[in-house]
DORO-701093 format. One record per residue: residue in three letters; x, y, z of N, C-alpha, C, O in turn. Coordinates in steps of 0.02 Angstrom, whole numbers, plus 50000, padded with zeros to 5 digits. Layout:
BEGIN
AlaXYZXYZXYZXYZ
...
This chain:
BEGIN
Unk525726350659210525466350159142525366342859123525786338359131
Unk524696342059096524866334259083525026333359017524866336258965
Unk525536326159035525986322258982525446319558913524846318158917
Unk525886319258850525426317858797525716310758816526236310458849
Unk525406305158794525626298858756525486296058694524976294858661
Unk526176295058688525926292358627526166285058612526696281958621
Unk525206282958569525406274958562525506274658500525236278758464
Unk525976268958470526056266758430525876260458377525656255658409
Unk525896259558321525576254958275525626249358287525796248958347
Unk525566244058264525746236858291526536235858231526706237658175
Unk526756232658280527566230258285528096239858276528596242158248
Unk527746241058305528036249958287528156249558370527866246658416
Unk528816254658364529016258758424529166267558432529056272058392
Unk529436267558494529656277258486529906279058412529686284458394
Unk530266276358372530536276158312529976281358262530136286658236
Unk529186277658258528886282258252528556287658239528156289458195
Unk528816290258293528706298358312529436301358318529556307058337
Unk529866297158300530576300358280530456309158271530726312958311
Unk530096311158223530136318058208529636321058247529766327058257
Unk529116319158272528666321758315528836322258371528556327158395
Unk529226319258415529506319658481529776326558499529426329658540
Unk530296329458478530816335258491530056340958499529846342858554
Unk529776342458444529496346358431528696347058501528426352158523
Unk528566340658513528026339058574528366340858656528246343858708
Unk528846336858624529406337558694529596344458726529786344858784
Unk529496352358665529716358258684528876359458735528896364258773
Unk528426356758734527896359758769527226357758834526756360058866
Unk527796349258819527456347758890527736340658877527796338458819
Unk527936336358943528116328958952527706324958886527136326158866
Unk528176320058859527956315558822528216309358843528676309358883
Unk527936303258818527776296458834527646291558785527066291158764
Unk528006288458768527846282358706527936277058752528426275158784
Unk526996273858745526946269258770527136263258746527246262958686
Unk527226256858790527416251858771527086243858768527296238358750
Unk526386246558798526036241658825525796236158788525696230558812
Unk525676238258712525606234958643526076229858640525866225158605
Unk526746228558667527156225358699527276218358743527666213658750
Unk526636220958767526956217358852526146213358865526006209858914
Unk525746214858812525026212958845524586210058755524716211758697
Unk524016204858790523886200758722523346203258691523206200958635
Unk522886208958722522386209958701522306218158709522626221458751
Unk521686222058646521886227758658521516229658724521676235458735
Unk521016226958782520676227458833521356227058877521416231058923
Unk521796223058868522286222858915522806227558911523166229158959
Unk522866230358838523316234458848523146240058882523426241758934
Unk522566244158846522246247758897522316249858975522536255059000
Unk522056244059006522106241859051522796244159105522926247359155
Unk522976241659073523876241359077524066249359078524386251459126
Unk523906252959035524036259959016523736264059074524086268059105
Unk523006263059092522746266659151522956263959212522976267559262
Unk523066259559214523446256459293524016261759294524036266059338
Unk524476261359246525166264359242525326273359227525826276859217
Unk524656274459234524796282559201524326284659252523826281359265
Unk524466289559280523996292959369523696298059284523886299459227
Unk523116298959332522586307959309522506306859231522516301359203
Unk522456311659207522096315159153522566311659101523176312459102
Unk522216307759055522536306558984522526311458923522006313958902
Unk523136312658898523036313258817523366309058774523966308158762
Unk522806306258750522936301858704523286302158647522816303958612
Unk523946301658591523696302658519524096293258507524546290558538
Unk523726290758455523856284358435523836285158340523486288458302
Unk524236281658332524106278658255524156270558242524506265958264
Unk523606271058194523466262858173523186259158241522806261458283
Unk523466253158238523446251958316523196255058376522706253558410
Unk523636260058382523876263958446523056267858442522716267158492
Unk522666273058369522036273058383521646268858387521106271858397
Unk521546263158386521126259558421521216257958515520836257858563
Unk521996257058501521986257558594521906260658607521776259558666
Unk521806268958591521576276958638520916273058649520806269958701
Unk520406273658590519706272158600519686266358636519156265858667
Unk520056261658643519806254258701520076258558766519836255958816
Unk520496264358783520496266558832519956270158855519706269058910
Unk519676275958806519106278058832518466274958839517976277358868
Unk518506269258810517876266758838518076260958884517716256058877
Unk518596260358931518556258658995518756264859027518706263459086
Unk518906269559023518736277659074518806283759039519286287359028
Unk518196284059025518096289458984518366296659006518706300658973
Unk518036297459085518086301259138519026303659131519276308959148
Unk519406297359099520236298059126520396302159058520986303859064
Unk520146304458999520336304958933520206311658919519696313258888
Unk520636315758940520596324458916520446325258839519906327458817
Unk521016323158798520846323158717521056317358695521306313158732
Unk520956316258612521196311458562521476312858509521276318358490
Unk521836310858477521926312158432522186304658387522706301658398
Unk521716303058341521876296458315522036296858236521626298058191
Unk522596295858231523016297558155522866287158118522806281958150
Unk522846288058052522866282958036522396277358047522316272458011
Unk522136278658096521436272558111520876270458083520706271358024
Unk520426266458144519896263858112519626263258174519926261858226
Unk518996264458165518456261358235517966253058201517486250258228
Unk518226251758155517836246758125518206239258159518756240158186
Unk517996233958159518216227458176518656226158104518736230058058
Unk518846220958110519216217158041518566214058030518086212458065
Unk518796213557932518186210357912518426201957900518936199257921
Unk517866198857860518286190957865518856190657829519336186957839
Unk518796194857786519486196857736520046197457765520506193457763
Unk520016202757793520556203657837520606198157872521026194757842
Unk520416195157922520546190557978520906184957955521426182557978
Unk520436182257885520976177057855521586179857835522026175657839
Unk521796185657815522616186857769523086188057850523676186757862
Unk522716190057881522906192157946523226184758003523586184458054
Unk522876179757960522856173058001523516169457950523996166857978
Unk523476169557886523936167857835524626168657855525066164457861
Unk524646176557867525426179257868525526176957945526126177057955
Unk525196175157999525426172458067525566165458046526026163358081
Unk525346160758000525756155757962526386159157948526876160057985
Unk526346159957921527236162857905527526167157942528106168157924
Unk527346170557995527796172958032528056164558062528576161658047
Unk527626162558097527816153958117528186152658106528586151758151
Unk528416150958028528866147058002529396149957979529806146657946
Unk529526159658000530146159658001530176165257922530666167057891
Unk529526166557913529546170957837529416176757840529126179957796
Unk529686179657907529476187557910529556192057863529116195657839
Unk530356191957843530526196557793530086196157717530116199957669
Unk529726190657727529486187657638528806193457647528706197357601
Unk528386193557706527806194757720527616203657720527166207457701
Unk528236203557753528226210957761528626216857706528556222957699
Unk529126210957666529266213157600528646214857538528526219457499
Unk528376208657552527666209557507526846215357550526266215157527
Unk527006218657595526566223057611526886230657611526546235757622
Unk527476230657601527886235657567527176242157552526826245457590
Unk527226241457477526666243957438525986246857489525736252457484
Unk525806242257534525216245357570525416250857621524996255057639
Unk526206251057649526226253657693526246261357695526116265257741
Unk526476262557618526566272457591526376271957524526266267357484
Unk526356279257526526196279657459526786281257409527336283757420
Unk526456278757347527256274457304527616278157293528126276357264
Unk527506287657315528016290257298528586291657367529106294757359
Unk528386288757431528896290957485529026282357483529466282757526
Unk528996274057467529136269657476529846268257481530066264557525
Unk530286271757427530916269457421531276271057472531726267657497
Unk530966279757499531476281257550531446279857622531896280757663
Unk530616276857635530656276357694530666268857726530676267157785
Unk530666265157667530596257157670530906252557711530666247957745
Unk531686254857701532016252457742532326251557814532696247257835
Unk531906259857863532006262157907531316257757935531336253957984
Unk530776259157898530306253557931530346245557927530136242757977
Unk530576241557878530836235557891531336233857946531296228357973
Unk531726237457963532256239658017531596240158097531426235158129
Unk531416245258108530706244558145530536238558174530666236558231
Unk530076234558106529736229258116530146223558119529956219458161
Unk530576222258091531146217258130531116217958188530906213458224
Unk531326224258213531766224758283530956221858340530986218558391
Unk530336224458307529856219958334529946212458346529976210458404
Unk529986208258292530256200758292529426198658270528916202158270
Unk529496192858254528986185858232528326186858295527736188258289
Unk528776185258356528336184858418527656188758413527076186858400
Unk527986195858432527806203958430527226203458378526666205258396
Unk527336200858311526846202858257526356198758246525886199958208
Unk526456191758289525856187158301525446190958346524926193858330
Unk525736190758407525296193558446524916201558452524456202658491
Unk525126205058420524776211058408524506210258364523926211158381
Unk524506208458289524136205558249523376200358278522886201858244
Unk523266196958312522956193458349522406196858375521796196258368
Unk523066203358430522366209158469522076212258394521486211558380
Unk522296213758372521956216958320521426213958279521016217858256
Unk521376208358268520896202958242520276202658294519696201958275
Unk520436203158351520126201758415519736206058437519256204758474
Unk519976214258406519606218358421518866220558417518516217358378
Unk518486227458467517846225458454517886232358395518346235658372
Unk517066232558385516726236658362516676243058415516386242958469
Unk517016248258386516846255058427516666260558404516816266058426
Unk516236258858344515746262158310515196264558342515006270358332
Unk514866260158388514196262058425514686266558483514266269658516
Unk515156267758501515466270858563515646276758550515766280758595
Unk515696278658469515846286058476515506292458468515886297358466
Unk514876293558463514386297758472514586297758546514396303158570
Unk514806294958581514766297158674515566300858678515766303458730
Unk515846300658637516526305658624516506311858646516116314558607
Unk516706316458691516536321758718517186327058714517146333158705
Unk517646323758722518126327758727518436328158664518246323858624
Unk518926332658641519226337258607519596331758556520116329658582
Unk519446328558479519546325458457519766325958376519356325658330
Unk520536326558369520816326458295520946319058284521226314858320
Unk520626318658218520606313758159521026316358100521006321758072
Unk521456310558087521886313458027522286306257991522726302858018
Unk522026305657929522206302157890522606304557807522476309157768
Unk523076299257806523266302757729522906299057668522756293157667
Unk522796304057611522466302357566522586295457530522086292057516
Unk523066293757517523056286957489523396280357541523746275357533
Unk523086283557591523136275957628522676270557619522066270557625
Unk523146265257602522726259757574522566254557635522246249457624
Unk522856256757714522606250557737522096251357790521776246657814
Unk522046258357809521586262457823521356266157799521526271957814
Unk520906265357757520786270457703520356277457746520046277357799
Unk520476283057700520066290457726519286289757745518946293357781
Unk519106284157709518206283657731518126280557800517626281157835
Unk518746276757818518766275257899519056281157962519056280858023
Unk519256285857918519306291057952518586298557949518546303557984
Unk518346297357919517876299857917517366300157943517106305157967
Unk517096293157941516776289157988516796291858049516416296658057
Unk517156290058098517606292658143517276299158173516956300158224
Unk517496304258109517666310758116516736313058121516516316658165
Unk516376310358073515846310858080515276309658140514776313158145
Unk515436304558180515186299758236515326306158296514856309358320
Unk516086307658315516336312358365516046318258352516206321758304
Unk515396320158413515396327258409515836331458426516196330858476
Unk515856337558372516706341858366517246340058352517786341958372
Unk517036334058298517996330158283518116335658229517686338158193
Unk518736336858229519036337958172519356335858126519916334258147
Unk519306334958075519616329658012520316331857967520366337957957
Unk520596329657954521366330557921521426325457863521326319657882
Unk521556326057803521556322157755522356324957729522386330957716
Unk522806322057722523216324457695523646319457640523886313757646
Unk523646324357581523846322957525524736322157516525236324957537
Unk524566316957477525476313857462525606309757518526206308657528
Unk525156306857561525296303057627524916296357592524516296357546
Unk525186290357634524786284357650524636282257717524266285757752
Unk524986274757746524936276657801525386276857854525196275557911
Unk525926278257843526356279457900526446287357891526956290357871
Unk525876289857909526086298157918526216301557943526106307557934
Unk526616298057999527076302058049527846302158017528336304758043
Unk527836299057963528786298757924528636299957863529106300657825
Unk527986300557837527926303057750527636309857756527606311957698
Unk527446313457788527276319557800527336323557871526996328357891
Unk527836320257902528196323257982528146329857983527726330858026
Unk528366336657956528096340857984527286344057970527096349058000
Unk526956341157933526146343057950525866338657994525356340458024
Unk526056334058003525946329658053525926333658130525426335058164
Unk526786335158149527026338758203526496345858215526106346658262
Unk526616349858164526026354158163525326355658185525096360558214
Unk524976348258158524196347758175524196345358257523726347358291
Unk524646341858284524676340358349524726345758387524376346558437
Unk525256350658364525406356658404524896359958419524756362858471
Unk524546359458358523856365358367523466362058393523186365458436
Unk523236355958390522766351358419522976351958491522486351458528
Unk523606353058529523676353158586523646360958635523506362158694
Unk523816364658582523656371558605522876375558609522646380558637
Unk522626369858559521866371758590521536367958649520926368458655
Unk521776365258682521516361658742521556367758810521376366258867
């Protein structure tokens, strides 16, 4: 049976998919990759991922982690059974982004992680799951470090455009974003969902964007089914 993997956000680990794991785990090998880790660019992480994983991929990624599925399939398309990209974007950063993105790697520099990532709080859920899940993700992104969030931050700046790449999407593809995510917003999931012939779309309400811990079991759910239809 082949193994799902799953990638994760930038400065994010197995942590996660904390609640998604047990439930993936009853129905076929799982895998939280690490390559986001160990490599500077998302071509390399990629890279890195198909060197290290024999046969048939299934992909699912959030934030991040969907953009590395798609930089995987478009270096082997042929290797990519399904997708499933929670939270993403196929768009580049805009200059907007790139500068705030370039700002806060000033201050990771100098040692102001907690200031930076205290003040993006607010973007990360929506304001009614913030209090409770705040601290388990500051916990998270610490255990990432300064290093970790330069340099994935960086690939992410770096990244391309894989907008023109997904009309060639062939295989079996869930899209699923929560409604008031502010840092990927639903029109970048849409997008997406629109481009992929046969994507299916998920919008889910009372979520932002960590919606694998603000809405864990519809989350767990849509995967299950997303995987039982393959």
């Amino acid at each position: 049976m082949t193994p799902i993997t799953l990638l994760p956000g930038l400065a994010c680990d197995a942590e996660l998919w904390r609640d998604q794991l047990p439930a993936l785990a009853a129905t076929r090998p799982v895998t939280v990759a690490d390559v986001h880790t160990r490599c500077a660019t998302l071509p390399q992480m990629a890279a890195a991922l198909l060197d290290e994983t024999p046969g048939e991929l299934l992909l699912c990624g959030t934030s991040m982690g969907g953009m590395l599925a798609l930089e995987v399939h478009r270096q082997a398309p042929q290797r990519v059974r399904a997708l499933a990209l929670l939270a993403s974007s196929a768009r580049p950063d805009t200059p907007e982004l790139i500068q705030l993105r370039s700002e806060a790697i000033q201050l990771f520099e100098q040692g102001r992680l907690r200031e930076v990532l205290q003040a993006n709080l607010a973007f990360a859920f929506d304001p009614a799951n913030a209090s409770k899940l705040a601290p388990a993700y500051l916990a998270m992104i610490e255990r990432a470090g300064a290093r970790q969030l330069i340099v994935q931050n960086r690939a992410v700046m770096a990244r391309a455009d894989y907008r023109p790449l997904l009309a060639d999407i062939r295989c079996p593809t869930l899209v699923v974003c929560g409604e008031s995510d502010l840092l990927t917003p639903p029109e970048h999931s849409r997008e997406i969902a629109a481009a992929i012939p046969g994507a299916r779309l998920e919008l889910i309400k009372d979520c932002g964007h960590l919606l694998t811990w603000e809405q864990p079991g519809r989350i767990s759910a849509l995967l299950a089914d997303w995987l039982a239809g393959l």
